[in-house]
C-alpha positions as a LaTeX table, in Angstrom:
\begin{tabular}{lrrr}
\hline
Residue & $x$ (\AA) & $y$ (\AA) & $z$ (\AA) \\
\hline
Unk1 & 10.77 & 8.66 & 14.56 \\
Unk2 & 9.19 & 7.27 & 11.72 \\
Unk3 & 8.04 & 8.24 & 8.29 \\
Unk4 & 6.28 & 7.78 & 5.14 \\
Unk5 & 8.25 & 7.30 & 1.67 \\
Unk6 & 6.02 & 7.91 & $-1.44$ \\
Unk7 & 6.38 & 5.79 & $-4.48$ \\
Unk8 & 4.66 & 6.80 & $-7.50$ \\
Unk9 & 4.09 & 4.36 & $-10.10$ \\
Unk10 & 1.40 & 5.79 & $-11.70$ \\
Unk11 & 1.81 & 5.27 & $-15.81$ \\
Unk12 & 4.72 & 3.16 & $-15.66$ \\
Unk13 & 4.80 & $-0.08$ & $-17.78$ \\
Unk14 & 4.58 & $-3.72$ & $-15.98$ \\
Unk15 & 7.08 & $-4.85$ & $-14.71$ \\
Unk16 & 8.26 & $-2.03$ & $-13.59$ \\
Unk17 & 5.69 & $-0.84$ & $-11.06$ \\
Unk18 & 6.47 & $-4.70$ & $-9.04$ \\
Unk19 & 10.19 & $-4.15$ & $-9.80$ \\
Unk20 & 10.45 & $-0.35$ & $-7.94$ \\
Unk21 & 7.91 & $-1.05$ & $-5.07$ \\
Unk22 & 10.15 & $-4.17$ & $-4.31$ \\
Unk23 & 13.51 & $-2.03$ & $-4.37$ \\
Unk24 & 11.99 & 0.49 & $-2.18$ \\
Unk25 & 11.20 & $-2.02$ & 1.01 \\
Unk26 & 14.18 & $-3.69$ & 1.00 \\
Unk27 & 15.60 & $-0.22$ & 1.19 \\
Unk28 & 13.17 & 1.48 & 3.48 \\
Unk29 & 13.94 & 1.34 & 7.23 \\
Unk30 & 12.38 & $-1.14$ & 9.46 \\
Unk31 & 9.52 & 1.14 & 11.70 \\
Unk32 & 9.14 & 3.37 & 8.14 \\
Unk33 & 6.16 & 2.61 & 5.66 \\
Unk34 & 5.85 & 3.02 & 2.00 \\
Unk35 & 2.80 & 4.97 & 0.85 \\
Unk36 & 2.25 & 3.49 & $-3.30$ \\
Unk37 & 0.37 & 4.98 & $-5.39$ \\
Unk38 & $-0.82$ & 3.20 & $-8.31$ \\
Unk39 & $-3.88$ & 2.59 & $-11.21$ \\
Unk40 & $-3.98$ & $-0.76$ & $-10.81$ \\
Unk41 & $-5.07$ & $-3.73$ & $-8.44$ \\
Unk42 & $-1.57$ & $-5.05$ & $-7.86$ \\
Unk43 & $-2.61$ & $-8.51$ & $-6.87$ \\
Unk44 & 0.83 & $-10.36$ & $-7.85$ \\
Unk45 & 2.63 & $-7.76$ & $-5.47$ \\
Unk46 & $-0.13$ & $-8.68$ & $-2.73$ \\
Unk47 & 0.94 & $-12.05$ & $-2.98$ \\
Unk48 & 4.41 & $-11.07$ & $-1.98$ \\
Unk49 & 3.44 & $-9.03$ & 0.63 \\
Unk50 & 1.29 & $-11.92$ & 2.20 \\
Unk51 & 4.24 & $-14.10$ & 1.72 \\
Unk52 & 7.03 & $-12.35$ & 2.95 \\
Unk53 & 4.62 & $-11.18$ & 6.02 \\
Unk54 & 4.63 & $-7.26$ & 5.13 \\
Unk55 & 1.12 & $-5.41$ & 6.22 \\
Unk56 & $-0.46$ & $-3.52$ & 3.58 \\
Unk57 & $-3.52$ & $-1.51$ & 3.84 \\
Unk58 & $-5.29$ & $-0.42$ & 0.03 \\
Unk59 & $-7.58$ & 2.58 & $-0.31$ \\
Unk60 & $-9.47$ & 4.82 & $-3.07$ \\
Unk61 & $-6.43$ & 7.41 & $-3.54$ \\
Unk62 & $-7.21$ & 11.00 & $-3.53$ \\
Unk63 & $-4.42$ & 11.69 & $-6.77$ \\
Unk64 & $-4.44$ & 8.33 & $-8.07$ \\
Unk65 & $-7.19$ & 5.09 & $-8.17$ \\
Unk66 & $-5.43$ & 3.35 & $-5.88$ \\
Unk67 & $-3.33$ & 4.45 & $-2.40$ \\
Unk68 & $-1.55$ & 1.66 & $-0.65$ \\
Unk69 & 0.44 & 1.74 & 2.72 \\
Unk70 & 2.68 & $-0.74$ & 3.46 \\
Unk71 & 5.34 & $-1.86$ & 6.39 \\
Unk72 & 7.20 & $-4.41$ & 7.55 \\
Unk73 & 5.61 & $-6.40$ & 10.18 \\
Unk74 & 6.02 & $-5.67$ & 14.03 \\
Unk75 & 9.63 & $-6.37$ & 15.32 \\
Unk76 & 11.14 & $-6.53$ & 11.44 \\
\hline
\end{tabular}
């Protein structure tokens, strides 16, 4: 079974925003996904994403400006 894990980062100071989503995937289980919710365009964090391979899909959040899903890729 898999599930969503919400991170709210809404209001928090850089870095910490980078610093929390980061400690969340290497904790969240492989077939889970992270559902961030955030202000800002996090570009440097997309650039680790596309680096270490993790999928991420950004959309106009209904709570915040920003609602992004993440997961590690197939087979991780």
């Amino acid at each position: 079974m898999t599930r969503t894990v919400e991170l709210d980062v809404r209001g928090l100071e850089p870095p910490e925003p980078l610093e929390r989503v980061l400690a969340a995937l290497e904790a969240l289980p492989a077939r889970d996904s992270l559902l961030l919710k955030i202000d800002c365009r996090p570009v440097p964090l997309y650039r680790i994403l596309d680096r270490d391979g993790y999928l991420y899909d950004e959309r106009p959040g209904s709570e915040s400006l920003y609602e992004i899903t993440i997961r590690a890729p197939d087979g991780a």
